[in-house]
C-alpha positions as YAML, in Angstrom:
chain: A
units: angstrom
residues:
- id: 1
  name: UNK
  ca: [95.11, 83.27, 102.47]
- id: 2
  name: UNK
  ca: [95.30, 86.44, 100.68]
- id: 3
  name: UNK
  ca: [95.08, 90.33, 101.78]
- id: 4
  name: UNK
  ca: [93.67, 93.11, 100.35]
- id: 5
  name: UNK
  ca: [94.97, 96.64, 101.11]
- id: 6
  name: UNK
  ca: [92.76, 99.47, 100.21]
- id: 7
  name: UNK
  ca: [94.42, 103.01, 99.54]
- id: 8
  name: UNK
  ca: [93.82, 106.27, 98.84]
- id: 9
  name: UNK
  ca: [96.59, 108.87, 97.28]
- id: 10
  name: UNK
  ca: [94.50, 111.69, 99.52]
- id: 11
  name: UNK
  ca: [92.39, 111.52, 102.19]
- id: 12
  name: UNK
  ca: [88.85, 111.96, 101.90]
- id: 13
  name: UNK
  ca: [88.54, 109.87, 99.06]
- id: 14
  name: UNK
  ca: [86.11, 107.63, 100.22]
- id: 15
  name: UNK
  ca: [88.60, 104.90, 100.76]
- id: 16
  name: UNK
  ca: [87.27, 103.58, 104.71]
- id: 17
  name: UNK
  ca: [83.73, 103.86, 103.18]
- id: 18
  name: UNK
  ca: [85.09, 101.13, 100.28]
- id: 19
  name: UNK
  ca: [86.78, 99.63, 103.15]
- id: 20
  name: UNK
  ca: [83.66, 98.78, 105.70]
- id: 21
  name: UNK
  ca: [81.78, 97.94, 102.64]
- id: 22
  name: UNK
  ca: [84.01, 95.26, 101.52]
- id: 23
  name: UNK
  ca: [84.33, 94.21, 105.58]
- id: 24
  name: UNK
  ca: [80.48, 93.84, 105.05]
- id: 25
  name: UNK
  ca: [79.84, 91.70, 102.14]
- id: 26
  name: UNK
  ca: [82.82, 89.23, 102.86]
- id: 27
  name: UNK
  ca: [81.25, 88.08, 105.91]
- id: 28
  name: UNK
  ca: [84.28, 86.06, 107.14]
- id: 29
  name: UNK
  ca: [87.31, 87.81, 106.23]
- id: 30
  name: UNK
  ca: [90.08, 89.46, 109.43]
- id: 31
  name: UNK
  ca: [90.06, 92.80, 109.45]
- id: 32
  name: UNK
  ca: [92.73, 95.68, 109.90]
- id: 33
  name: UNK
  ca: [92.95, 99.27, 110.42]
- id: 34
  name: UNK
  ca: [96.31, 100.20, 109.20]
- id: 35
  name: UNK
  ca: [95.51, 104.08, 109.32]
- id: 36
  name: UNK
  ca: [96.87, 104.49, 112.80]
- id: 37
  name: UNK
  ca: [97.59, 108.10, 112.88]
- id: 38
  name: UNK
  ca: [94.11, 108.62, 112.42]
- id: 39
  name: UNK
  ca: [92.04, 105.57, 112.29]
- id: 40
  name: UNK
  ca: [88.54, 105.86, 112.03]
- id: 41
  name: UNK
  ca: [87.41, 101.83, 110.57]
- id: 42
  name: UNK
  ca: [86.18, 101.50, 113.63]
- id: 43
  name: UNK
  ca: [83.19, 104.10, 113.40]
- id: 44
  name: UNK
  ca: [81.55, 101.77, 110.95]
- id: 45
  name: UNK
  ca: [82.37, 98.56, 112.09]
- id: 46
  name: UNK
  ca: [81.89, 99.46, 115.73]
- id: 47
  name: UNK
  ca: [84.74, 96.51, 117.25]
- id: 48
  name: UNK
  ca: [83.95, 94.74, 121.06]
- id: 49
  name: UNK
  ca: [88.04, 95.13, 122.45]
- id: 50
  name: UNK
  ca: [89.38, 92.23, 123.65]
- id: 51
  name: UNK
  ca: [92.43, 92.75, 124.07]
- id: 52
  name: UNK
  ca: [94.17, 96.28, 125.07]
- id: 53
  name: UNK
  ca: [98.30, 96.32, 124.15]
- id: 54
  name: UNK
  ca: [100.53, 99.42, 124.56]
- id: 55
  name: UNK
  ca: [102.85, 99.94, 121.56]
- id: 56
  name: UNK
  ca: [106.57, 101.71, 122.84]
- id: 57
  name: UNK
  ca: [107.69, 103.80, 119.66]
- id: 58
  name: UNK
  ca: [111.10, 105.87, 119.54]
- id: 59
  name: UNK
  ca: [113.30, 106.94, 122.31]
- id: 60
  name: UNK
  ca: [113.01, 110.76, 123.85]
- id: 61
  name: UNK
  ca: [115.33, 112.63, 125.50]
- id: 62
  name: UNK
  ca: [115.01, 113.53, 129.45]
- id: 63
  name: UNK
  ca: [117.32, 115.45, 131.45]
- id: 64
  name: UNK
  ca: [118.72, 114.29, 134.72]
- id: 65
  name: UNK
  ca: [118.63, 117.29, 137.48]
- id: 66
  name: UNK
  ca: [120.93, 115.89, 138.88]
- id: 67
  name: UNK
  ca: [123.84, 115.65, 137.12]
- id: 68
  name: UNK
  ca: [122.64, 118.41, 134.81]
- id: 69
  name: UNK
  ca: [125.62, 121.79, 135.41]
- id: 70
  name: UNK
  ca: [123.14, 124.02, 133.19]
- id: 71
  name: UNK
  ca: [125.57, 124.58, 130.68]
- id: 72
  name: UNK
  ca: [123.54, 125.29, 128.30]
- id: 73
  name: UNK
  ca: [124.71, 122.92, 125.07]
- id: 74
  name: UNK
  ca: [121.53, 120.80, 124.65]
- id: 75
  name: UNK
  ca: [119.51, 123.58, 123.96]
- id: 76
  name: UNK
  ca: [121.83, 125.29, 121.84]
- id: 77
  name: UNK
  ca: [122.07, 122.53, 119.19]
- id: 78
  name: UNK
  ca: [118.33, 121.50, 119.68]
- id: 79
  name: UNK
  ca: [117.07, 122.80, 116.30]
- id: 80
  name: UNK
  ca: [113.70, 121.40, 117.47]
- id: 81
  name: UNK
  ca: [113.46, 123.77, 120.39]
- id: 82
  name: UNK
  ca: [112.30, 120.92, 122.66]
- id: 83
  name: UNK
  ca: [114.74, 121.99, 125.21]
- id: 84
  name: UNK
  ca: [113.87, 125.23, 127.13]
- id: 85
  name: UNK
  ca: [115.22, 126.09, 130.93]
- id: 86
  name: UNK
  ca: [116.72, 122.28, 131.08]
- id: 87
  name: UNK
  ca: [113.55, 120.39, 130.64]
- id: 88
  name: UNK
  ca: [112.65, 118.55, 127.53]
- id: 89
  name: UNK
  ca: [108.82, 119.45, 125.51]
- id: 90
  name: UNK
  ca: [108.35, 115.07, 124.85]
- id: 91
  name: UNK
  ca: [105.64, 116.39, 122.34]
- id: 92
  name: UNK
  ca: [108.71, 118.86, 120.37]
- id: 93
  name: UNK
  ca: [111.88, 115.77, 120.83]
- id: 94
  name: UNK
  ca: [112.31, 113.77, 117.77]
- id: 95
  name: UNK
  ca: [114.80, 111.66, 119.48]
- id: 96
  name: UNK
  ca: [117.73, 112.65, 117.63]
- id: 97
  name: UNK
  ca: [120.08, 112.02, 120.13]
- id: 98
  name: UNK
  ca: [122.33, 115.08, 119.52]
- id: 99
  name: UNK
  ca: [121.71, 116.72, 122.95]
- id: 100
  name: UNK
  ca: [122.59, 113.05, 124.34]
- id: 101
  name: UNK
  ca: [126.04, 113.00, 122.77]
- id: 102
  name: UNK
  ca: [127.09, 116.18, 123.59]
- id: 103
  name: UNK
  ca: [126.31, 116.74, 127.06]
- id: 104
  name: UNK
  ca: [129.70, 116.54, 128.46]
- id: 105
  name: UNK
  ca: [128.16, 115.37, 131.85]
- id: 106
  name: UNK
  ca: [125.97, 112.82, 130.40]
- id: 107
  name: UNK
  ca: [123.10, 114.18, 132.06]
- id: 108
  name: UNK
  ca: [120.98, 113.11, 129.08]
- id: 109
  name: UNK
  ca: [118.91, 109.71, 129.40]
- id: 110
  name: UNK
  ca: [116.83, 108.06, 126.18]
- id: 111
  name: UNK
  ca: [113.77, 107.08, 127.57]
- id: 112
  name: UNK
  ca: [111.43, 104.78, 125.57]
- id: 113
  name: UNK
  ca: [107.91, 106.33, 125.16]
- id: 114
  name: UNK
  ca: [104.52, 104.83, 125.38]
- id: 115
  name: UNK
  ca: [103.48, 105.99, 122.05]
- id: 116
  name: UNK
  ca: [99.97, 104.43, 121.48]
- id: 117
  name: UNK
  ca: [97.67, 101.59, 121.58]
- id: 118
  name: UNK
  ca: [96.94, 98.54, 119.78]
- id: 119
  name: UNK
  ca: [93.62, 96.61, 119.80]
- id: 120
  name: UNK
  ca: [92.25, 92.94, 119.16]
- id: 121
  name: UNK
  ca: [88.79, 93.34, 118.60]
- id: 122
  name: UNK
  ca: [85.25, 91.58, 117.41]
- id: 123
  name: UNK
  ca: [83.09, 93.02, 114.67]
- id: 124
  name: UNK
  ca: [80.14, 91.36, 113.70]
- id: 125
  name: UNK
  ca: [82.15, 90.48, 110.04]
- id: 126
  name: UNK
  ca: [84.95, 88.94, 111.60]
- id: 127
  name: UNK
  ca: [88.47, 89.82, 114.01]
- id: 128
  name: UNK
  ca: [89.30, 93.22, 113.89]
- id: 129
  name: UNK
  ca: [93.28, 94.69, 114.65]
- id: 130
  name: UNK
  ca: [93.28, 98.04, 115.16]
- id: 131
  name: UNK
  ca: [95.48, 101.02, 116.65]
- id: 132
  name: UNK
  ca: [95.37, 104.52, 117.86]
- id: 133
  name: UNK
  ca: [99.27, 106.64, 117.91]
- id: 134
  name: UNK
  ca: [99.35, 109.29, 120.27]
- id: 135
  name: UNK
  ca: [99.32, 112.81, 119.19]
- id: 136
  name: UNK
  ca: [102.88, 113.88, 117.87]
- id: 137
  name: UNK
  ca: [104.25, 110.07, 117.68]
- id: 138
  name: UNK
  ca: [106.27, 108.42, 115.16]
- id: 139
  name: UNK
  ca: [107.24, 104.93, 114.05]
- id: 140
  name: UNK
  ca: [103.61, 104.58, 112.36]
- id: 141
  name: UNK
  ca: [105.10, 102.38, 109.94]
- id: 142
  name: UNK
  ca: [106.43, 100.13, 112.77]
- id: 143
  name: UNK
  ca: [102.86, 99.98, 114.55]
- id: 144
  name: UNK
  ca: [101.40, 99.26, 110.85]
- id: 145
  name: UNK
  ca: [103.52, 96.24, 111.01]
- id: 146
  name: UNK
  ca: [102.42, 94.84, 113.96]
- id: 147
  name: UNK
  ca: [98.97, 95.14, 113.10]
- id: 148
  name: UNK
  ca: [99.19, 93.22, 109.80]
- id: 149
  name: UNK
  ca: [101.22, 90.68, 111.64]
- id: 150
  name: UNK
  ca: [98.78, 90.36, 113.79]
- id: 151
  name: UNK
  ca: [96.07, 90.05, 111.76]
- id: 152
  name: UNK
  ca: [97.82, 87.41, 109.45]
- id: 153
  name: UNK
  ca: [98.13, 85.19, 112.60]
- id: 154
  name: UNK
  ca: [94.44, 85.28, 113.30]
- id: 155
  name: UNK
  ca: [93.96, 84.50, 110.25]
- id: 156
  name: UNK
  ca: [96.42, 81.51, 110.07]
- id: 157
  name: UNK
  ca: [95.33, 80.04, 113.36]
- id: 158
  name: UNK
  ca: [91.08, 80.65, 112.75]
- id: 159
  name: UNK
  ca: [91.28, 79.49, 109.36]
- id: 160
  name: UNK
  ca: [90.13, 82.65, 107.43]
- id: 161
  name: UNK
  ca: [90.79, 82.79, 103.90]
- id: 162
  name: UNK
  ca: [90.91, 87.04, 103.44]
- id: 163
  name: UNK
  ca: [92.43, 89.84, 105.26]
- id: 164
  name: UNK
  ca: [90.58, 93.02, 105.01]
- id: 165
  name: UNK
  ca: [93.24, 95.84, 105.40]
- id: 166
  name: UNK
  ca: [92.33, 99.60, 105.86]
- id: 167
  name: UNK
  ca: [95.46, 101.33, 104.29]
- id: 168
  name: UNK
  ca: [96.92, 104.70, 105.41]
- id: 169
  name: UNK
  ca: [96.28, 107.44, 102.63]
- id: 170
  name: UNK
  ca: [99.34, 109.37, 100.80]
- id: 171
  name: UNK
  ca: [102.63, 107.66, 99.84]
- id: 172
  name: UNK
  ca: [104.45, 107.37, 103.12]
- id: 173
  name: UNK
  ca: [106.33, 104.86, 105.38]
- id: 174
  name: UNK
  ca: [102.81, 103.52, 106.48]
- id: 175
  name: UNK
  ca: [101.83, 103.09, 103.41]
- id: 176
  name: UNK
  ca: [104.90, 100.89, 102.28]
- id: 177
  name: UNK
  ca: [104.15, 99.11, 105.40]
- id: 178
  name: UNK
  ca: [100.99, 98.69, 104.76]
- id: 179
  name: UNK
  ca: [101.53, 97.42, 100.98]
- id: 180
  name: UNK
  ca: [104.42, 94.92, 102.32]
- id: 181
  name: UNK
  ca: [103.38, 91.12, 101.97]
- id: 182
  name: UNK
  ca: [100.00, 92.30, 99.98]
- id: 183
  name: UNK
  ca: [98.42, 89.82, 97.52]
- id: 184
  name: UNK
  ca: [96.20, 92.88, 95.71]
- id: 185
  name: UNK
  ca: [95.57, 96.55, 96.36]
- id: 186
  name: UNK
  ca: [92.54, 98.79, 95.58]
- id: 187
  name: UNK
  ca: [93.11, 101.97, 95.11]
- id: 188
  name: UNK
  ca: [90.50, 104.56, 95.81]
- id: 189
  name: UNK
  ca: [90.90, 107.79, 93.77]
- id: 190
  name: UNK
  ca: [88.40, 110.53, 92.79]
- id: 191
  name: UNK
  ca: [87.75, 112.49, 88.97]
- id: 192
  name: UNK
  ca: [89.63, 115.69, 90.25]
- id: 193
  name: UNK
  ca: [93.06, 117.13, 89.17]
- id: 194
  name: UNK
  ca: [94.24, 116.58, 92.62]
- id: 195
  name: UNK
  ca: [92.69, 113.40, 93.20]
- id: 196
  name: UNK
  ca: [94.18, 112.23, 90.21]
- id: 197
  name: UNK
  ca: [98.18, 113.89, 90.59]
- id: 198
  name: UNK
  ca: [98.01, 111.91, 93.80]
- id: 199
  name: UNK
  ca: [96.67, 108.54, 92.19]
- id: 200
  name: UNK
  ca: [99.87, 108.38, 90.20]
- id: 201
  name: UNK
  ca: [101.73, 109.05, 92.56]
- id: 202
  name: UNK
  ca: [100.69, 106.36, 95.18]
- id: 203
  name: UNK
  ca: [100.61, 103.89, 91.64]
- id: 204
  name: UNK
  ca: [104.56, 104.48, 91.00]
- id: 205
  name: UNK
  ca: [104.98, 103.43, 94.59]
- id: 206
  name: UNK
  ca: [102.77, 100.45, 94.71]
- id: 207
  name: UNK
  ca: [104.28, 99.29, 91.12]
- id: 208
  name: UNK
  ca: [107.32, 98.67, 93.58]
- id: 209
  name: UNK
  ca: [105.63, 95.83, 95.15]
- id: 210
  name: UNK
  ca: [104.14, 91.96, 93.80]
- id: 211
  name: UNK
  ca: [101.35, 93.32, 93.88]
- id: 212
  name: UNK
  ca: [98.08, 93.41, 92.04]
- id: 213
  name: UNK
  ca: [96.85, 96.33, 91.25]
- id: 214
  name: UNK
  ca: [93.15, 97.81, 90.73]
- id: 215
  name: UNK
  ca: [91.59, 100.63, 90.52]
- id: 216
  name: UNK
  ca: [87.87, 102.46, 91.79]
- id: 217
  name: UNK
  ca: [86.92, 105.78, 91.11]
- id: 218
  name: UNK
  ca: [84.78, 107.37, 93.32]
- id: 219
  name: UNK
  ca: [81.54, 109.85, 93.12]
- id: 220
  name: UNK
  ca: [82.90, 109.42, 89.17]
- id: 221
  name: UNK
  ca: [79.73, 111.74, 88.33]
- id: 222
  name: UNK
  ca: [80.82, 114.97, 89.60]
- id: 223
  name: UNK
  ca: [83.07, 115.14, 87.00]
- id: 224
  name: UNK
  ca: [82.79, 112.94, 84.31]
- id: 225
  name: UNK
  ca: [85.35, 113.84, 81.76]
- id: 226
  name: UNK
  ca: [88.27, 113.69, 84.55]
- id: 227
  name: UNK
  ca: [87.11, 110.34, 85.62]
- id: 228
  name: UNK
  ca: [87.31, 109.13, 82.01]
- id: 229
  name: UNK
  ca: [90.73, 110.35, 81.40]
- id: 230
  name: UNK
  ca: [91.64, 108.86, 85.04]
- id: 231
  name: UNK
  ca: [90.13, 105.45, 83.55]
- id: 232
  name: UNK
  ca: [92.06, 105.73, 80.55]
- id: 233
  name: UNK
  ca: [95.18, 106.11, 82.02]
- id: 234
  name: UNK
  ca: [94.64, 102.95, 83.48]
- id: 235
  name: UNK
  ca: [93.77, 101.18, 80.31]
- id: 236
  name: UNK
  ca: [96.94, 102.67, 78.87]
- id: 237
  name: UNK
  ca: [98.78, 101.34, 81.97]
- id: 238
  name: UNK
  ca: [97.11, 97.93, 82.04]
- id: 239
  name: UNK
  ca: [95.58, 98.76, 84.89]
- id: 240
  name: UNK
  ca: [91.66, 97.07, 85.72]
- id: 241
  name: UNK
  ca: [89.59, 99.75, 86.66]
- id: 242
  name: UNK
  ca: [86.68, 97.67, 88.36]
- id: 243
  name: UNK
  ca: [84.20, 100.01, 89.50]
- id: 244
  name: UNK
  ca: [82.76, 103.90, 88.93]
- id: 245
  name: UNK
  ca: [80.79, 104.65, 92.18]
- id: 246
  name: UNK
  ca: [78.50, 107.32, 91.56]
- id: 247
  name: UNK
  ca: [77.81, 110.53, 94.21]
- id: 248
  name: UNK
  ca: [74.71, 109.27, 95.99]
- id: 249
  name: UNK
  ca: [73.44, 111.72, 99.23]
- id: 250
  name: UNK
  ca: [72.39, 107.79, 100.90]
- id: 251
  name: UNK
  ca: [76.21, 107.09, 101.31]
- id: 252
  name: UNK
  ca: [76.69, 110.53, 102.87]
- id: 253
  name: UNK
  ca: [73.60, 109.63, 105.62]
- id: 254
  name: UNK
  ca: [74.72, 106.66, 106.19]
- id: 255
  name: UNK
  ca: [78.26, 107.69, 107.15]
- id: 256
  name: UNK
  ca: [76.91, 110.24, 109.69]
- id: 257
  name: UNK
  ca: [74.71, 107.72, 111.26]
- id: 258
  name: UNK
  ca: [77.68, 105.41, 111.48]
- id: 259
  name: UNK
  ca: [76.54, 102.49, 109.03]
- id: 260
  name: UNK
  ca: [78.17, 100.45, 106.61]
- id: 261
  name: UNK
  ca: [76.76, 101.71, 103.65]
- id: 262
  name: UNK
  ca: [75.63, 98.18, 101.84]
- id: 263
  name: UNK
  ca: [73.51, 97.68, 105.37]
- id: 264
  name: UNK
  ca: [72.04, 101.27, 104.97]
- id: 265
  name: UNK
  ca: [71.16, 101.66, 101.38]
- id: 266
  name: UNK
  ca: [70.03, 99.66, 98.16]
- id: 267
  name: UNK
  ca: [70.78, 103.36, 95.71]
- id: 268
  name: UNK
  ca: [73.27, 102.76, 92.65]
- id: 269
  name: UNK
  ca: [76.51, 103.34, 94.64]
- id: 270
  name: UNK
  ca: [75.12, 100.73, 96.93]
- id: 271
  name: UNK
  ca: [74.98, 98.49, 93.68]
- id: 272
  name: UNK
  ca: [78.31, 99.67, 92.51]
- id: 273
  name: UNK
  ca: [79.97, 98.80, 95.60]
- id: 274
  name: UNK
  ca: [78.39, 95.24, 95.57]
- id: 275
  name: UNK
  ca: [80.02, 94.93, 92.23]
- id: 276
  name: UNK
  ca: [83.42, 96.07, 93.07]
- id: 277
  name: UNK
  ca: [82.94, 93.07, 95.87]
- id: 278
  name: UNK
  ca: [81.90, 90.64, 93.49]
- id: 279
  name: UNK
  ca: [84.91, 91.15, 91.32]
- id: 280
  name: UNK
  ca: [87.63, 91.17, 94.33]
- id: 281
  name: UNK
  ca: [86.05, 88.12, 95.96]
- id: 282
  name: UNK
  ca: [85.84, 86.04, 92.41]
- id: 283
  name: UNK
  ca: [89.28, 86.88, 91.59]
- id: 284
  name: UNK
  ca: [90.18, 85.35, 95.45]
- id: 285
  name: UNK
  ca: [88.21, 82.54, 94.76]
- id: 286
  name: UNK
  ca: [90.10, 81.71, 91.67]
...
């Protein structure tokens, strides 16, 4: 069984698009959404839940009236201001624990907080794990975890040979999670200065991990001299660049209309995204 995790260093690279694509033409592979502060796999692939589970992240603080004495001290060394007229904004607490140790009438509980959802889902291209974190939660790189988990055990226990894994974008503690236990990553970049600062940067952090590494640059048209130096820092780096996807206005339609691109179009980024397939899949196979 082997996993591919598809990243971006930005968002709006076109890395979800590259993602439903591939979901698409592998016809039997498990699928993830790893992007769970703002997953959006789903739009395309349109998943049937199954199963509903609540994911409990970090601890917040709450103040007990009744043993609070309004002293004051919480608030003082809150440097969050989460704690105004002895209640506690959940949304503002980063569970620090500060105001917990030093009230001297340990009127301060940690509470454990229902910090999002997690999903086991059908698609019509195979099992689907997906999650949603609240607004203002944390520990996405523990939910990220439990999705991939997931997903490798419905792959172990139906037999699939590929896991499909929507990555988070940037260089963050998602995104390690995210590359952790990997077989290969694509990453999705774009010919813009940018684009490419945050290519290399999300490349010295995936050179970190057994991975293999390989490379697609996207709407490589728009500017064609930046997407040739992007490709030749690869080559210089070893690094396979497998496919140039040129701009096409048919991907754009078929992203507003909700539609897997390959199942909306036959244009040349259509073809070039078939390719970039081809090449994944055969190197799987061998």
């Amino acid at each position: 069984m082997k996993e591919i995790v598809v990243l971006s260093g930005k968002g709006g690279t076109g890395k979800t698009t590259v993602t439903a694509s591939l979901a698409v033409l592998a016809k039997k592979a498990v699928l993830a959404d790893c992007d769970v502060d703002a997953a959006n796999l789903h739009i395309l692939l349109k998943p049937e839940i199954k199963e509903t589970f609540e994911f409990w992240g970090s601890q917040k603080a709450k103040i007990n009236g009744y043993k609070c004495r309004r002293c004051g001290q919480c608030e003082k060394v809150c440097r969050f201001n989460a704690i105004k007229d002895f209640k506690v904004n959940s949304i503002f607490c980063e569970g620090c624990r500060v105001c917990y140790n030093i009230c001297p009438e340990k009127a301060i509980e940690m509470i454990d907080t229902l910090a999002g959802h997690w999903y086991i889902s059908d698609t019509k291209y195979g099992p689907m794990v997906h999650a949603k974190l609240g607004a203002a939660e944390e520990n996405s790189g523990k939910l990220v975890s439990l999705v991939k988990k997931t997903a490798r055990e419905i792959a172990e226990k139906e037999g699939y040979k590929c896991i499909i894994t929507d990555g988070p974008p940037g260089i963050g503690c998602p995104v390690i999670s995210s590359l952790s236990g990997a077989d290969s990553v694509l990453i999705v970049t774009e010919p813009t200065a940018s684009g490419f600062h945050d290519f290399e940067r999300l490349l010295n952090l995936a050179n970190n991990f057994n991975v293999t590494i390989k490379v697609v640059i996207n709407k490589f048209d728009i500017a064609e001299k930046k997407a040739r130096e992007i490709e030749k820092y690869c080559i210089n780096k070893g690094i396979e660049v497998i496919g140039k996807i040129p701009f096409d206005e048919e991907i754009i339609k078929s992203i507003s209309e909700g539609i897997p691109p390959v199942l909306y179009s036959s244009g040349p980024a259509v073809q070039a995204l078939k390719n970039i397939a081809l090449s994944l899949f055969n190197d799987f196979e061998k």
